[in-house]
N, C-alpha and C positions, 0 to 999 in steps of 0.2 A: 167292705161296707163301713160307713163314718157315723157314726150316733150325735145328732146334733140337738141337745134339747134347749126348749125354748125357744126351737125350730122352726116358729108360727110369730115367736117375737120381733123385738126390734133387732135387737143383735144378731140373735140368731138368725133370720131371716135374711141377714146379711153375709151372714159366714155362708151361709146355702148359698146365696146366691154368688159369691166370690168364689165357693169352689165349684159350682158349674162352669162359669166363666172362666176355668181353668180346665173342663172336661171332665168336670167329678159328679158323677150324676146319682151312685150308687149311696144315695144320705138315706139314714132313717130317720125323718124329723120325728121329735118327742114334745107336745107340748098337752095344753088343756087350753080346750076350744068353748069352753063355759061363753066368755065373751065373743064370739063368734064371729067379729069383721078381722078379728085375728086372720083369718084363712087368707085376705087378700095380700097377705105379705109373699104369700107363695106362689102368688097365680100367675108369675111370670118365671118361676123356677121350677125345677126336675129333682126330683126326689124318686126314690124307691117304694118307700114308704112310709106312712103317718101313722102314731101308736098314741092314744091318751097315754097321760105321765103315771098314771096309778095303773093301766093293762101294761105298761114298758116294766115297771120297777114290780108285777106279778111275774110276769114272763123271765124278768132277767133271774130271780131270785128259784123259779122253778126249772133253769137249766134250758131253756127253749132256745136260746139260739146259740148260732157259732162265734169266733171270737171275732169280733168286731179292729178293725184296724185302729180305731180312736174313738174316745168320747169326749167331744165340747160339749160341756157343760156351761149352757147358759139360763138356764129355767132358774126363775126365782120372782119370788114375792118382793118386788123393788120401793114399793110404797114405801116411803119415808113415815108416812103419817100414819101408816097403819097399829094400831094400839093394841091388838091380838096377840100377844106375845107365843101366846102357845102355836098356832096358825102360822106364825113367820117363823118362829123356832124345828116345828114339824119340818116346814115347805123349803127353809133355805139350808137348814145346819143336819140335820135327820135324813132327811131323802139323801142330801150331798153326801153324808157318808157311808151308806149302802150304794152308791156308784163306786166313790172311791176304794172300798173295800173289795168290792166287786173285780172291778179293773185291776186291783194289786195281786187278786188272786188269778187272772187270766195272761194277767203282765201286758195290757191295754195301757197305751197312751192317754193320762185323764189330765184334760185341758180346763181351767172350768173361771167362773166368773167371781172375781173377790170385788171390792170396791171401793173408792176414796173414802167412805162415810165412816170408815176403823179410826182415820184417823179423828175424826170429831173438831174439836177448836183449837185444835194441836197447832202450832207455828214452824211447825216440820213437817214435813210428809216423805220420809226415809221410810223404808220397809225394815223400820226396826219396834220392837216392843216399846219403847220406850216413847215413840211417837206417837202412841194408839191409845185413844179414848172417846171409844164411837159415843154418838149423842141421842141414839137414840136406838130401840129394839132391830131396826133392819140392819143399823150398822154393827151394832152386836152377834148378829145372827153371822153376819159375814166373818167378823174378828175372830167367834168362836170355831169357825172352820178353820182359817187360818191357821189358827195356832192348833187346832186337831194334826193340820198338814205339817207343819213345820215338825211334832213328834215324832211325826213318821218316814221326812223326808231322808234320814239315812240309811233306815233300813227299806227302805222300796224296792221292789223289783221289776215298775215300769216308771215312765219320767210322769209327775207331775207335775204343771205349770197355772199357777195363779193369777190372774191380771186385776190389779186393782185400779179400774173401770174412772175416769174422773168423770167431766162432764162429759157426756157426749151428746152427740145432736146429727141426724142428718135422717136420709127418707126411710120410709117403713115404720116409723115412730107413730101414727096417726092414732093406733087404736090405744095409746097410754093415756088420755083425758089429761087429769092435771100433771100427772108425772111425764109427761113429754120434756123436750127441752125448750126453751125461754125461745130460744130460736123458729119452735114450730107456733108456738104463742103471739112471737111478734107478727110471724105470716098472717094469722086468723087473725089478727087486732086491726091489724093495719087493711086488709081487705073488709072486715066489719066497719071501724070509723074512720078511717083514716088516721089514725092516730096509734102510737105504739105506746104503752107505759110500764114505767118502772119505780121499784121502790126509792122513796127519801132516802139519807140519808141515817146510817145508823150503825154504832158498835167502831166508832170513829169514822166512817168513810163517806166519802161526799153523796149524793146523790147520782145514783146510778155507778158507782164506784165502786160498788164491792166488786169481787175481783175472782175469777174462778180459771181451772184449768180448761176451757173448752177443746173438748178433742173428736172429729170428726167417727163418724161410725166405716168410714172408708181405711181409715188407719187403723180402725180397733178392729176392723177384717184383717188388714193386712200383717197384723202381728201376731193375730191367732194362726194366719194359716204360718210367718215366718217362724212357729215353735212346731208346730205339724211335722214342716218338714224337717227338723232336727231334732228328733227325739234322744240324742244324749244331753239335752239341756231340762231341767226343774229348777223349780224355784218358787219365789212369789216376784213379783216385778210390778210397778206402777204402770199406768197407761195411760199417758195425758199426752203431754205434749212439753214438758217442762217451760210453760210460757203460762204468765197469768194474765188474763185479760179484761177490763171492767166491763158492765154488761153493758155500758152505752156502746161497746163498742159491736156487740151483737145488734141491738136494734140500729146501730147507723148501718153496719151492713147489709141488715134487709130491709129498711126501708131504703136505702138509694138501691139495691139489686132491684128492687120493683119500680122505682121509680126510672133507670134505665129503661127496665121492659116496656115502660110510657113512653120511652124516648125524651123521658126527663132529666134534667142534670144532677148530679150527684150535689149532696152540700154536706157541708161542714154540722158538728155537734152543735152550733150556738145558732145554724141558720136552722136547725131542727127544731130546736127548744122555741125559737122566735116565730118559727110559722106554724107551731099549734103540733106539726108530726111527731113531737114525742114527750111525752109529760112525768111527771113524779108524781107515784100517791104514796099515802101512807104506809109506814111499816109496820104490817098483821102484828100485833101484841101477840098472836098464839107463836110463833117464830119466832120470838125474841129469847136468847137463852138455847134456841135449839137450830142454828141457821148458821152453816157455813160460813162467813161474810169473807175468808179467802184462802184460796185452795192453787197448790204450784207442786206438780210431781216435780221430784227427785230423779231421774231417769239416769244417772249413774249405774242401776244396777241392771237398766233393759240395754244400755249402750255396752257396758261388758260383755252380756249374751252376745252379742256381735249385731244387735239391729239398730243398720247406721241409715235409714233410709229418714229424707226431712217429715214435718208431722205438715201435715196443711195450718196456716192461720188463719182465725176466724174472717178476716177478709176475705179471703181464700176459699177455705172450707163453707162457710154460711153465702158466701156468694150461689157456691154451685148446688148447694142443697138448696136456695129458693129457687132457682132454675129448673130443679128437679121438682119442686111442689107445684108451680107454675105446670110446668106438662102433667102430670100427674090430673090437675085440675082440669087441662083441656081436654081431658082424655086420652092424652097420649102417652107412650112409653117413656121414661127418661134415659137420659142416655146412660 
């Protein structure tokens, strides 16, 4: 049995569905159904069964079950903007380590979610201390696990593995509102006006310039299940795609991927700006001082693990996740 929490989320819902698609059917998803259209991330996946995250972390702590083959750990309070310090500290750094403990003391494989936000406005993103200075309470909550793992990663007696999570984007995302990625935002813009926007310039970078690691949710399955099956590997390890991309280049690839689907011609960044399909607004004063403007893993340390497979690029990647939104829309399965 695989304990997958956060089960019902974006990521998670994709770990599920990527070990099915391998014949793994035996998951216990863990999540909290509060927000409720959660559920439809699963309705096309095979689970064993469904635990809220407060009856999974009673049960585990009162001995109720057997020892589980693995736990990914993907649950977490991801809101950036969330200002609860106590509520993000509880949900992301507290619950996480009553699994982790848990697992050390059964000798379970704890696979679990860290994230680019440790490193804050840092101009490195190495999985070193010296690179880390989250900007805000989520990215703190994740740093402070971190370095809880790193104390312990010599003396453990099962493998621990951390992925710090960059952008990612791709389908199952719907029920995140604003914290989706830029990518499911340019889908909904562009089908409301025709039009896709993005911020001015700002913190040096041109308009629509700033610049992010975008890494598909297809890869960030595929590298949870490549530490699954090699449990002599721990660590922490970055998960991007070591390529940084400006966000025009996300809105040109969903706006021409739909405009194909019109059987329209693909154009260039300046025949966009020219014909009204993608515009600049202003940059939110509340994000100023607490905003990324550019993010490039380091992947030296996941390419040592031995994981040599290519990452998708946003051309790539965002091509087939609006493909995937598109069926999704029409009511159909994606592929």
């Amino acid at each position: 049995m695989i304990v997958v929490t956060g089960g019902a989320g974006f990521i998670g819902a994709n770990i599920v569905k990527a070990l099915n698609d391998r014949g793994v059917n035996e998951i216990v998803a863990v999540d909290n159904l509060t927000k409720a259209d959660k559920f439809l991330n699963l309705t096309d996946c095979e689970i064993a069964d469904y635990l809220d995250k407060h009856e999974f972390l009673a049960r585990l702590q009162a001995g109720a079950f057997k020892k589980f083959k693995a736990v990914l750990h993907q649950g977490a309070c991801s809101d950036t903007m969330e200002h609860n310090g106590q509520y993000m500290m509880q949900n992301n750094f507290e619950y996480s380590k009553v699994l982790l403990n848990y697992c050390q003391s059964k000798r379970i494989p704890f696979l679990y979610a860290s994230s680019a936000a440790v490193y804050g406005a840092s101009k490195e993103f190495r999985e070193d201390r010296s690179c880390e200075a989250p900007l805000n309470v989520y990215g703190y909550s994740k740093f402070l696990f971190d370095q809880y793992v790193r104390r312990m990663l010599r003396r453990r007696s099962a493998p621990v593995v951390g992925f710090r999570y960059f952008n990612v984007y791709g389908d199952r995302e719907s029920h995140k509102g604003r914290m989706a990625s830029v990518a499911f935002h340019h889908f909904n813009q562009f089908h409301e006006s025709g039009r896709v926007k993005l911020f001015e310039g700002n913190d040096g970078y041109a308009a629509g310039e700033q610049r992010r690691d975008f890494v598909s949710v297809e890869d960030v399955a595929a590298v949870n299940l490549f530490f699954l099956d090699r449990p002599g590997k721990s660590g922490i390890f970055n998960l991007g795609t070591g390529r940084a991309q400006p966000f025009n280049d996300v809105a040109s690839a969903v706006i021409n991927t739909l405009r194909k689907a019109n059987g329209e011609s693909a154009l260039a960044l300046p025949e966009l700006l020219r014909h009204g399909l993608l515009e600049y607004v202003p940059f939110p004063d509340a994000l100023k001082g607490k905003y990324q403007s550019f993010t490039q893993a380091d992947m030296t340390q996941l390419r040592k693990a031995g994981y040599k497979r290519p990452f998708l690029t946003v051309e790539q990647g965002v091509e087939r996740y609006v493909r995937q939104l598109l069926a999704r829309r029409s009511g159909a399965r994606p592929a």
